[in-house]
Structures are given as C-alpha cells and as structure tokens.
N, CA, C and O atoms as a GROMACS GRO file, in nm:
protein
  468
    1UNK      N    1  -4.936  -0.989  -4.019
    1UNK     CA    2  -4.808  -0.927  -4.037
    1UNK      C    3  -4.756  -0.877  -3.903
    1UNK      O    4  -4.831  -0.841  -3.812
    2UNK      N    5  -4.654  -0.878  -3.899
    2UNK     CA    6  -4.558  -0.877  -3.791
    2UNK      C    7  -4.510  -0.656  -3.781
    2UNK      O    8  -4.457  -0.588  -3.869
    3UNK      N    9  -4.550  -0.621  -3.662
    3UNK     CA   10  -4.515  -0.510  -3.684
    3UNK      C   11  -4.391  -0.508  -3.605
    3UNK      O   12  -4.376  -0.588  -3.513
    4UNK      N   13  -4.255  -0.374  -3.649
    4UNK     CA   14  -4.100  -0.423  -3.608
    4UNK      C   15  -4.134  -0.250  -3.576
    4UNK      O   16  -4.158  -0.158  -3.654
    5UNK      N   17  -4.123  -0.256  -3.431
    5UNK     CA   18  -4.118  -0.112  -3.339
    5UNK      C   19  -3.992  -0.034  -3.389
    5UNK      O   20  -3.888  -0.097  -3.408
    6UNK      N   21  -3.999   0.108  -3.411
    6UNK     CA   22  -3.907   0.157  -3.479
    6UNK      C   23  -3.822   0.222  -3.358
    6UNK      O   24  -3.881   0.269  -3.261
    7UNK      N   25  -3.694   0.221  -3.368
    7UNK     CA   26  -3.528   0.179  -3.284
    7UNK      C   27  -3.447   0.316  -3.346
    7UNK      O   28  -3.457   0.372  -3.455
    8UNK      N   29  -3.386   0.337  -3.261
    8UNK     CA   30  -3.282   0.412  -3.286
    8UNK      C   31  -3.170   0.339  -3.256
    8UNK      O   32  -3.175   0.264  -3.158
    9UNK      N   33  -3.097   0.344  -3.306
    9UNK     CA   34  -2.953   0.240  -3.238
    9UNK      C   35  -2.894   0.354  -3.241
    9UNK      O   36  -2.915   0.462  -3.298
   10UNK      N   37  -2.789   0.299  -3.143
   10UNK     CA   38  -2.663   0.374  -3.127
   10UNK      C   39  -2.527   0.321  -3.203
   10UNK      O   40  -2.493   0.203  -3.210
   11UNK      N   41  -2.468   0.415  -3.249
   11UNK     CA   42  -2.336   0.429  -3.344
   11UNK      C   43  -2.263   0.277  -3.291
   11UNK      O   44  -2.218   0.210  -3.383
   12UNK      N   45  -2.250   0.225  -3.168
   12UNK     CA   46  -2.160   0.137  -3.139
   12UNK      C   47  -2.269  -0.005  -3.158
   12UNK      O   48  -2.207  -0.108  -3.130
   13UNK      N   49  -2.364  -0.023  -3.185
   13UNK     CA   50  -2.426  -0.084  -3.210
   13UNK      C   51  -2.433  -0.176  -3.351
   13UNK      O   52  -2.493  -0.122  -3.444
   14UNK      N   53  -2.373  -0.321  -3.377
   14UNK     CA   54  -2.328  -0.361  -3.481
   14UNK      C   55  -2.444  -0.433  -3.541
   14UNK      O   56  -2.443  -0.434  -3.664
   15UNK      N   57  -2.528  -0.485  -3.492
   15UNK     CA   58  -2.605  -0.608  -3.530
   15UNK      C   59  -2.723  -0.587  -3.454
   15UNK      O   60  -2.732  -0.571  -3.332
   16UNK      N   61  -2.825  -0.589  -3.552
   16UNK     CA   62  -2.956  -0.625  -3.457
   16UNK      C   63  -3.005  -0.735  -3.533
   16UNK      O   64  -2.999  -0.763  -3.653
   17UNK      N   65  -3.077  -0.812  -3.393
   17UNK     CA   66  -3.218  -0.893  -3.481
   17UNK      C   67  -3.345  -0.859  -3.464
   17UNK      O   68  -3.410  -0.879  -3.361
   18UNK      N   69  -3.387  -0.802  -3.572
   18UNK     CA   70  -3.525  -0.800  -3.580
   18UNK      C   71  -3.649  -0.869  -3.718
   18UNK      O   72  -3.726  -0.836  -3.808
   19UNK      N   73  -3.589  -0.980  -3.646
   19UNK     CA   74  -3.681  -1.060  -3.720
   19UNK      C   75  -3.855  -1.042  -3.733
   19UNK      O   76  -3.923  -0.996  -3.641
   20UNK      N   77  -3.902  -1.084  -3.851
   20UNK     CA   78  -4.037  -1.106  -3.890
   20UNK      C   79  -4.092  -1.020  -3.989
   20UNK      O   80  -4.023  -0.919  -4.005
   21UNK      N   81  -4.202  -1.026  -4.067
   21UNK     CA   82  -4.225  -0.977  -4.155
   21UNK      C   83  -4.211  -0.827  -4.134
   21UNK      O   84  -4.227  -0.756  -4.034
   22UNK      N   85  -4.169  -0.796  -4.280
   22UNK     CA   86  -4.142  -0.585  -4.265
   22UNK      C   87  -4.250  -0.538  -4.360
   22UNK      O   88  -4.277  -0.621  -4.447
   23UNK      N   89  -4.299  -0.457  -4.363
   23UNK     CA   90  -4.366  -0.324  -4.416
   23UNK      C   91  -4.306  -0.202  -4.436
   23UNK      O   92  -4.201  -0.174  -4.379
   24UNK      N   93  -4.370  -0.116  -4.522
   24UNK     CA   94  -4.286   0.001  -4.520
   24UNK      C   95  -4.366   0.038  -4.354
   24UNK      O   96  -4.293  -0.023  -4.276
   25UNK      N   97  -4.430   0.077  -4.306
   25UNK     CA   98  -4.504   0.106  -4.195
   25UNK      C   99  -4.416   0.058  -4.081
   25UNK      O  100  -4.413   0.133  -3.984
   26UNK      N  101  -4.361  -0.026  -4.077
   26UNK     CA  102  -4.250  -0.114  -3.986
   26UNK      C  103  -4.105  -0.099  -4.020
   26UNK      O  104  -4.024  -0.173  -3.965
   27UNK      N  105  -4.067  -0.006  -4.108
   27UNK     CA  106  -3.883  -0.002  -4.089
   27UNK      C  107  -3.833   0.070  -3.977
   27UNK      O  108  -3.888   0.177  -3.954
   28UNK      N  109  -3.738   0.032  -3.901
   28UNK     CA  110  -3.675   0.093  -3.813
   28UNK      C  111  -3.622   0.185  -3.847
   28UNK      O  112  -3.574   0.185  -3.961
   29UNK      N  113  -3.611   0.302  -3.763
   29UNK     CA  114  -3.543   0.429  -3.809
   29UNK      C  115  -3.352   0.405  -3.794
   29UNK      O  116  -3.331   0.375  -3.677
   30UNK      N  117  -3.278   0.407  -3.837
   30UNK     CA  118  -3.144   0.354  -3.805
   30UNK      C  119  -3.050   0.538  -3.797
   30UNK      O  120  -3.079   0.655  -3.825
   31UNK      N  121  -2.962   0.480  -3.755
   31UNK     CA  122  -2.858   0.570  -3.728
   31UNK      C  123  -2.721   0.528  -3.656
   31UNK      O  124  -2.686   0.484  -3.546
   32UNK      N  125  -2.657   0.568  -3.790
   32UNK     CA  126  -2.493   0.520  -3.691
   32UNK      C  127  -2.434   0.362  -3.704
   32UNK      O  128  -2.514   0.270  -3.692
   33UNK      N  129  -2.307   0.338  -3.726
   33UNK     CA  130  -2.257   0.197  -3.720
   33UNK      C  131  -2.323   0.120  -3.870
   33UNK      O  132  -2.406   0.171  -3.946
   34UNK      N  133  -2.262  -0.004  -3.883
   34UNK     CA  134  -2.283  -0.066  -3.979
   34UNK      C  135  -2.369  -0.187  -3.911
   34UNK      O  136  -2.301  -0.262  -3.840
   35UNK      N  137  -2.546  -0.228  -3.924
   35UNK     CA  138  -2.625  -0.271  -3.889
   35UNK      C  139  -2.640  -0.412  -3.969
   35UNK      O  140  -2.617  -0.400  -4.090
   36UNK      N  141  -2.672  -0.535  -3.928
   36UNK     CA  142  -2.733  -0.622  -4.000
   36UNK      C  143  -2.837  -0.655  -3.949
   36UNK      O  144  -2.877  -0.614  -3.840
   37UNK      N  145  -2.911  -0.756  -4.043
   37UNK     CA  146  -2.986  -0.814  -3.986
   37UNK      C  147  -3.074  -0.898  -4.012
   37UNK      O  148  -3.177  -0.856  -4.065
   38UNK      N  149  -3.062  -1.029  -3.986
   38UNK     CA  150  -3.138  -1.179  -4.041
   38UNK      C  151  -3.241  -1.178  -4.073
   38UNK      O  152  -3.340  -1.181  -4.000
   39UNK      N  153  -3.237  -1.174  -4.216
   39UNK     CA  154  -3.420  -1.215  -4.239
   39UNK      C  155  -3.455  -1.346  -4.257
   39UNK      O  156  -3.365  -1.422  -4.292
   40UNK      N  157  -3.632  -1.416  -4.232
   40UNK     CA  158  -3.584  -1.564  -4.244
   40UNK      C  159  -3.678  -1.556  -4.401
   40UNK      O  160  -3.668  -1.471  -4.489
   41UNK      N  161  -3.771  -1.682  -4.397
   41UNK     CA  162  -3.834  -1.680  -4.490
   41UNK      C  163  -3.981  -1.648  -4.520
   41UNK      O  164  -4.063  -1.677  -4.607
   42UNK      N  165  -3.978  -1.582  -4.423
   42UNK     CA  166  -4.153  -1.496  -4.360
   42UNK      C  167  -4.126  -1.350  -4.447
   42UNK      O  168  -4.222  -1.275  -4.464
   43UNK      N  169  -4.036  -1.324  -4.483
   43UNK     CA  170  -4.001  -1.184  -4.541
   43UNK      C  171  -3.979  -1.184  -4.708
   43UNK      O  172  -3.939  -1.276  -4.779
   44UNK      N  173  -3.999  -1.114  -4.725
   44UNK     CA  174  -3.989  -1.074  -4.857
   44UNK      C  175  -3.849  -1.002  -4.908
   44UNK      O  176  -3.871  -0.897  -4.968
   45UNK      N  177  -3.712  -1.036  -4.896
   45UNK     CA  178  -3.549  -1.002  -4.904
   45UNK      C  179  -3.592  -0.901  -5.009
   45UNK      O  180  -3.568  -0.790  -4.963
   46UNK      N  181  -3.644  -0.890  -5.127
   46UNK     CA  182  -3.690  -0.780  -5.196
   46UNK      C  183  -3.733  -0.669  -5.183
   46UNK      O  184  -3.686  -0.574  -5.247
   47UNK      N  185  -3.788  -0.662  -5.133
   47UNK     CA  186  -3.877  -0.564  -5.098
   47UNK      C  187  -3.788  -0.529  -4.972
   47UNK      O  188  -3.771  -0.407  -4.981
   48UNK      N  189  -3.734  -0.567  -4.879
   48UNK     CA  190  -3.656  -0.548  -4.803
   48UNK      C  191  -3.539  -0.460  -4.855
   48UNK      O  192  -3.525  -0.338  -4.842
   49UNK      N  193  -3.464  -0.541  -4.911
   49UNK     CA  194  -3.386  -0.451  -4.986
   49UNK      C  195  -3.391  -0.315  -5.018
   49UNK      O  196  -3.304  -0.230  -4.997
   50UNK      N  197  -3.529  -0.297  -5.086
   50UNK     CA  198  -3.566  -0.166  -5.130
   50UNK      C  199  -3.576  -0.031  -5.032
   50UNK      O  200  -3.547   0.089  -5.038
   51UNK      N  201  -3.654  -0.156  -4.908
   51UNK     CA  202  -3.670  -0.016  -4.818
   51UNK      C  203  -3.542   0.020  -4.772
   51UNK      O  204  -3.509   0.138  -4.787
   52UNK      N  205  -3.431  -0.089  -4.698
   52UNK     CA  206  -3.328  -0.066  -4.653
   52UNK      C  207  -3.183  -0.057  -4.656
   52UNK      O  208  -3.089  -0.047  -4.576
   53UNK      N  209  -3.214  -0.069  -4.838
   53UNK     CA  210  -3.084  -0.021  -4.917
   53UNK      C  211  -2.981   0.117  -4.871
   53UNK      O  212  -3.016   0.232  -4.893
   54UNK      N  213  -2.856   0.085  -4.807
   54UNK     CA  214  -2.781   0.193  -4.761
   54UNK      C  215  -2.809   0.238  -4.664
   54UNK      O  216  -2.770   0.351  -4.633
   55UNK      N  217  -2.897   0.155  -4.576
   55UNK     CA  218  -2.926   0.160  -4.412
   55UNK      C  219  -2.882   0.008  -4.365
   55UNK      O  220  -2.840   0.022  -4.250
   56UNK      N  221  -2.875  -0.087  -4.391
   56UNK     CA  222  -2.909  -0.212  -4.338
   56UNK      C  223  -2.834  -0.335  -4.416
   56UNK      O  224  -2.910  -0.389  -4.496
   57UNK      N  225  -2.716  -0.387  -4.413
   57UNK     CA  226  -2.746  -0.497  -4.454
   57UNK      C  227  -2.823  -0.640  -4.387
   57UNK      O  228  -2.838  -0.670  -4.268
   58UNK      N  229  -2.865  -0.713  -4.510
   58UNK     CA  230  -2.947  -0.803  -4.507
   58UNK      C  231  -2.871  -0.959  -4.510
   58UNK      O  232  -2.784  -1.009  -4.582
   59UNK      N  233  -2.936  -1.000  -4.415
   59UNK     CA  234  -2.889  -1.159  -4.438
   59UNK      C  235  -3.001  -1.258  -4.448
   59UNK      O  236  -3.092  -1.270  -4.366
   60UNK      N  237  -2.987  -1.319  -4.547
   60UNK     CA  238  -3.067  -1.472  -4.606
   60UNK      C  239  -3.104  -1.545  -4.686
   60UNK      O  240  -3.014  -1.535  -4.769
   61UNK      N  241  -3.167  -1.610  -4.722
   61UNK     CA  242  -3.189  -1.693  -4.632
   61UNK      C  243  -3.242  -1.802  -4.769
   61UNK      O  244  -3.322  -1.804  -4.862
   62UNK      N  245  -3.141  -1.882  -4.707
   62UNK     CA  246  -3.186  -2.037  -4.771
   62UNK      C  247  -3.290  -2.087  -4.686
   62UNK      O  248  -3.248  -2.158  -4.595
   63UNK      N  249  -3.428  -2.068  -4.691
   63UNK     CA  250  -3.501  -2.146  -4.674
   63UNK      C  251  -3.460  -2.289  -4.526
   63UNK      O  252  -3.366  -2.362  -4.558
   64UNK      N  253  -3.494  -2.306  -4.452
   64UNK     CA  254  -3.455  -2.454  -4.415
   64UNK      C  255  -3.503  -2.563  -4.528
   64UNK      O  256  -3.422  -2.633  -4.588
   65UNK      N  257  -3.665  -2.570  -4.552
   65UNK     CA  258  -3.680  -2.704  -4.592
   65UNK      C  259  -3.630  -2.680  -4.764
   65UNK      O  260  -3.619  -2.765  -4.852
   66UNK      N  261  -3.615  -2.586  -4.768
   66UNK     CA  262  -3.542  -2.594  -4.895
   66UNK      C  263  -3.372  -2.730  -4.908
   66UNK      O  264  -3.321  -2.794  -5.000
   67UNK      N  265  -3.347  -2.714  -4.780
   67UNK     CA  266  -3.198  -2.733  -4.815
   67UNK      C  267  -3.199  -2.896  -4.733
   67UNK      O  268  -3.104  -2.967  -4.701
   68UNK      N  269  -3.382  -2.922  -4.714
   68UNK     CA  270  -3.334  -3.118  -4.680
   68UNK      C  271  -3.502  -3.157  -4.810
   68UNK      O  272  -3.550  -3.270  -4.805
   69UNK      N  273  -3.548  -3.082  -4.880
   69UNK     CA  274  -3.645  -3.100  -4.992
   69UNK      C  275  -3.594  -3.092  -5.142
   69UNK      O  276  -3.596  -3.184  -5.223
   70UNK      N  277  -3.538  -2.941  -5.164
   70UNK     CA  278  -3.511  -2.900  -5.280
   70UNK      C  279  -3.407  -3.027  -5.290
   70UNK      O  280  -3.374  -3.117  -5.212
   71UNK      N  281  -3.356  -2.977  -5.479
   71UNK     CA  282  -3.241  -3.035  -5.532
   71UNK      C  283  -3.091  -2.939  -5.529
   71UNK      O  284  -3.094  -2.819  -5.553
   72UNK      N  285  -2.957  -3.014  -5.494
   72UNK     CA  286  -2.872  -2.907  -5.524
   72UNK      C  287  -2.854  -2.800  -5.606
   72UNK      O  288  -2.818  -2.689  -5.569
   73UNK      N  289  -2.888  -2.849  -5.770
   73UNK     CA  290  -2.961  -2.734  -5.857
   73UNK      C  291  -3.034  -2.632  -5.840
   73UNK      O  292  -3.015  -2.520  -5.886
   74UNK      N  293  -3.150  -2.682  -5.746
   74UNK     CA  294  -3.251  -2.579  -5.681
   74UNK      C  295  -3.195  -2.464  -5.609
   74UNK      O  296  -3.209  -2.342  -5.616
   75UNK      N  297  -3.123  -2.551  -5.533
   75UNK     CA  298  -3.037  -2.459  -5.414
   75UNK      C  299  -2.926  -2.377  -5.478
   75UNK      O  300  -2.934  -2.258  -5.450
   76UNK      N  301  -2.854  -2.402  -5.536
   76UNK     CA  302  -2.786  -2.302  -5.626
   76UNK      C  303  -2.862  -2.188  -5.694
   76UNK      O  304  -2.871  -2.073  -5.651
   77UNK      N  305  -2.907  -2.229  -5.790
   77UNK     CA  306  -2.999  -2.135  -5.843
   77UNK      C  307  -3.061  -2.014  -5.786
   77UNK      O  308  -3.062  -1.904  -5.840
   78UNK      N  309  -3.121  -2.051  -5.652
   78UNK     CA  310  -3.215  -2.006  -5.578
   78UNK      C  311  -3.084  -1.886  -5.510
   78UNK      O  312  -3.090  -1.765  -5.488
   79UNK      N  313  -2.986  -1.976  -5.494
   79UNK     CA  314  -2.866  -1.877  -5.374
   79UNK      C  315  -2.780  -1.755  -5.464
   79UNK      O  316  -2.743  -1.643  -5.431
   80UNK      N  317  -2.767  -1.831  -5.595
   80UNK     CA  318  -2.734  -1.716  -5.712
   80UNK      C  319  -2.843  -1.598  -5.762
   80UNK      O  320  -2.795  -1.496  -5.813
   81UNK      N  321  -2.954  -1.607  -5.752
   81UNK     CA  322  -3.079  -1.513  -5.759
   81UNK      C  323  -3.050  -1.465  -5.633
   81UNK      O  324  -2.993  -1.356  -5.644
   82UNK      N  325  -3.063  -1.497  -5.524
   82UNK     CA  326  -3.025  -1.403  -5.406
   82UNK      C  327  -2.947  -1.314  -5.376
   82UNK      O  328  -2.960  -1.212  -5.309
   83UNK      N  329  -2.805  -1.390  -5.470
   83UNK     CA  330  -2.672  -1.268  -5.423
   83UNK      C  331  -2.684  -1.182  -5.567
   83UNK      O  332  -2.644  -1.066  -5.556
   84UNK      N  333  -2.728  -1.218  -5.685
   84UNK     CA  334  -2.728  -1.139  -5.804
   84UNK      C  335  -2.827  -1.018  -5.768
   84UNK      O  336  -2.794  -0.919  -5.833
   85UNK      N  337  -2.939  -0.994  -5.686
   85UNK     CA  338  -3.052  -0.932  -5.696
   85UNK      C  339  -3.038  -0.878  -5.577
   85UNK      O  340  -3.078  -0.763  -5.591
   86UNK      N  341  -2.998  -0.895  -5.445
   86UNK     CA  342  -2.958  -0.864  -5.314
   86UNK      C  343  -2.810  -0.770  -5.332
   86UNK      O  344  -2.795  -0.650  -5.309
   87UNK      N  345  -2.710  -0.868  -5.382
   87UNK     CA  346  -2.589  -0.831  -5.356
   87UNK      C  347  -2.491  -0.763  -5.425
   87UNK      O  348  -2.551  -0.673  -5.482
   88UNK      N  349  -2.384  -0.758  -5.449
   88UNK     CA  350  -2.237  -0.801  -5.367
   88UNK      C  351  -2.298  -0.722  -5.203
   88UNK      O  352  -2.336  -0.766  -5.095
   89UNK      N  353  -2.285  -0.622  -5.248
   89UNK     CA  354  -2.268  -0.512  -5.125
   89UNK      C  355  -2.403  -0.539  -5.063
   89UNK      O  356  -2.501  -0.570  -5.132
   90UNK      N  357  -2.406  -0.524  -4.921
   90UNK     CA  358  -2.508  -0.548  -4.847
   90UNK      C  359  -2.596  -0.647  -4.806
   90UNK      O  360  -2.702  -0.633  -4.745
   91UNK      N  361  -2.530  -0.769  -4.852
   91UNK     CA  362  -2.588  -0.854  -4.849
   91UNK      C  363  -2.514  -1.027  -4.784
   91UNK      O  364  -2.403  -1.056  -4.828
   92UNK      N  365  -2.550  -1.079  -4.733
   92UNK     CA  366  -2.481  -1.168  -4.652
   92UNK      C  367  -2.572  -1.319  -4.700
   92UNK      O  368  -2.680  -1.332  -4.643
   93UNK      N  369  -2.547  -1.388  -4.762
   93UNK     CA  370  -2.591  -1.549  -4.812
   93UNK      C  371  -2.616  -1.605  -4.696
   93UNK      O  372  -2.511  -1.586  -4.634
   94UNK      N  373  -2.688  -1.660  -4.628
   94UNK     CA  374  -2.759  -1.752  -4.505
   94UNK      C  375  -2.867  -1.846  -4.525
   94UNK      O  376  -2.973  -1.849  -4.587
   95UNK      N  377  -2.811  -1.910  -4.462
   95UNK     CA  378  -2.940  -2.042  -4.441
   95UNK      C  379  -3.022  -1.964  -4.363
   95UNK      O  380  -2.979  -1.861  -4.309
   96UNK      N  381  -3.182  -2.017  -4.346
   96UNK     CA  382  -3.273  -1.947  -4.252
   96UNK      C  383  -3.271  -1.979  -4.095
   96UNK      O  384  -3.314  -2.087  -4.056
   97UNK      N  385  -3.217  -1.877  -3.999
   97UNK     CA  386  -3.221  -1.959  -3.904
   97UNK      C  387  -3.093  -2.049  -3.878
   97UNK      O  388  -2.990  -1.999  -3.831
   98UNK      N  389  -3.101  -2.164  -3.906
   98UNK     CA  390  -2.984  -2.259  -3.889
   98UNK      C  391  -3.066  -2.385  -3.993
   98UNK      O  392  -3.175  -2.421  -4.038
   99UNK      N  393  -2.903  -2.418  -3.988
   99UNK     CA  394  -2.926  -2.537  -4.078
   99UNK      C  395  -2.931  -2.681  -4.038
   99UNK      O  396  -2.852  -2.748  -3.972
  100UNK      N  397  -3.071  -2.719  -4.107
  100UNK     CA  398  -3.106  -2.840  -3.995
  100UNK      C  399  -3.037  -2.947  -4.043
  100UNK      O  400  -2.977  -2.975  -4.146
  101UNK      N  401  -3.077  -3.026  -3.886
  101UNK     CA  402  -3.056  -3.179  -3.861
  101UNK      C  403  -3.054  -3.251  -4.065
  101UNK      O  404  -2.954  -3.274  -4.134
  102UNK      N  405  -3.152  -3.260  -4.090
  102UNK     CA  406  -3.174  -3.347  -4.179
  102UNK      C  407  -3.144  -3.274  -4.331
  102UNK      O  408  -3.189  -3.336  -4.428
  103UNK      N  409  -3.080  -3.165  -4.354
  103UNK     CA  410  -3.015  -3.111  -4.445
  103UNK      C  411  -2.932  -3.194  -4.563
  103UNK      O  412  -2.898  -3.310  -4.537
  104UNK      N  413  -2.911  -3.160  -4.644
  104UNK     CA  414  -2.874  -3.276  -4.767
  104UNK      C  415  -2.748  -3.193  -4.750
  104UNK      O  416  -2.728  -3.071  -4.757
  105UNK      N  417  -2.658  -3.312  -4.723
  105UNK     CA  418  -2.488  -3.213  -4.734
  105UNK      C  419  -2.486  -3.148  -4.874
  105UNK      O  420  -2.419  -3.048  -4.896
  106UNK      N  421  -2.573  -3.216  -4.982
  106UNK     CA  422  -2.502  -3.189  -5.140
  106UNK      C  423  -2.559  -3.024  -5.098
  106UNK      O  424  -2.490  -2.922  -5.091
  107UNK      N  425  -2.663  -3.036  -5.082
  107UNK     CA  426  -2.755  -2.931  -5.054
  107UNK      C  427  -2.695  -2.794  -5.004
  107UNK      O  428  -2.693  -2.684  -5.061
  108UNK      N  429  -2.644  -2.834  -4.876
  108UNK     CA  430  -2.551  -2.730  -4.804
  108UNK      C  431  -2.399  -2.684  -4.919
  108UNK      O  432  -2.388  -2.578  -4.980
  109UNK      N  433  -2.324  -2.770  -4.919
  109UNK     CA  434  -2.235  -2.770  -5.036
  109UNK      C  435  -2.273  -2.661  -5.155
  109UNK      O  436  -2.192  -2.570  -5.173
  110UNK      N  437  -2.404  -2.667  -5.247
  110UNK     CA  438  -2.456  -2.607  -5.347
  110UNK      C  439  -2.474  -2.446  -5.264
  110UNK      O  440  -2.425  -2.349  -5.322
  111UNK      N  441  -2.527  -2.430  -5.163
  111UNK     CA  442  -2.514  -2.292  -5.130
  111UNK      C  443  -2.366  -2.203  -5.103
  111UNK      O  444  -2.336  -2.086  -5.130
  112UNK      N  445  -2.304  -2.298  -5.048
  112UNK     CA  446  -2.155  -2.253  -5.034
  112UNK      C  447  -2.110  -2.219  -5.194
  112UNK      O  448  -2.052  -2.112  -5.217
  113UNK      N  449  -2.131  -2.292  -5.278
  113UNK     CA  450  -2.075  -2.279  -5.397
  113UNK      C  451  -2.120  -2.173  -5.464
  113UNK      O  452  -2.036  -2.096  -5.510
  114UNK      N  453  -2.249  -2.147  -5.484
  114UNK     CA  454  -2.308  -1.981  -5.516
  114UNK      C  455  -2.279  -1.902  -5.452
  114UNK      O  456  -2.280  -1.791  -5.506
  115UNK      N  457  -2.240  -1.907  -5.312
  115UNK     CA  458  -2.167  -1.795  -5.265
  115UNK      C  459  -2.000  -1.765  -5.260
  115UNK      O  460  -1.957  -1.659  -5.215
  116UNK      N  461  -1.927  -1.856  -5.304
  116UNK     CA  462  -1.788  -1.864  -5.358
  116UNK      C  463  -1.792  -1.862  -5.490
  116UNK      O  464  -1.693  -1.874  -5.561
  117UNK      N  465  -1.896  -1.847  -5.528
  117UNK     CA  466  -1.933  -1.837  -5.707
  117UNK      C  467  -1.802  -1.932  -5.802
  117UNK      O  468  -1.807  -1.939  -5.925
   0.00000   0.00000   0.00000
C-alpha cells in the first residue's frame, strides 16, 4: 500500500494529484479551496468517498482495460454504479488515467452516456 504524506494546501490551491492507494492512516489533511483529485484503479472510490466526503472531490475511474475488454453494457453499468454511489455532488466520471489507444469507441460512447444519463 501506497502511503499519501499528509498536505496542507493552500485556499488558492484547486487540484491536487495524489494518486495511489489511500488508507484512513494516509488522508491528507485539507484546508481551503475546492480540491480534486484522480483516483485510478489501485483505489478503492468507496471507501474513498467515505473518508473524504465534504473535503475532496473524487474523480474515476473507468478502468482502462475495462473500456478495450469489457462490453458497452459492462461499461455503462459499471459508470452508473459509480455516479449513483459516488455522486451527483463530488464526484467527477473518468476514465483511469487516459483513455487508451485500443479503446472500443462503443465502449467510450457507453461511459459518456451514463454520465449524460
């Protein structure tokens, strides 16, 4: 497990990345400004959530090989459980990372669509 050194940000401070697995032992202490910050698929968005509900929004994460493996079905599904259980508020729909080379357009398409519901 990945330990995430705990930060103070400053108020003008919009965005951090601090990627890799979180713990409660590992949340950053926050303060000030409206913070995001990319999780990929090493993390647990759940449990995330929990710790950093009304400190942090969260962005993620479609999986990469989800979105050149899975089925568009899959990928929907999967992106509607994300924003139903994550979201509205605080929460930002993302591919992991970026979206690769070999990505199934239907694929990409199906995430856009759970997030335009």
């Amino acid at each position: 497990m990945n330990d995430v050194p705990a930060k103070l940000l400053p108020p003008e401070l919009k965005a951090a990345d601090v990627r890799g697995k979180w713990a409660a032992s590992g949340v950053p202490v926050l303060s000030g400004g409206d913070v995001t910050t990319p999780l990929d698929g090493e993390t647990d968005l759940f449990e995330a959530k929990k710790l950093l509900d009304d400190h942090m929004c969260i962005m993620g994460d479609v999986p990469a090989s989800m979105l050149f493996l899975d089925t568009p079905e899959q990928i929907h599904k999967y992106a509607t459980r994300l924003i139903r259980a994550l979201g509205p508020a605080g929460f930002i729909l993302q591919s992991g990372c970026d979206i690769p080379a070999n990505a199934k357009l239907e694929n990409v398409q199906a995430m856009v669509a759970a997030a335009v519901g």
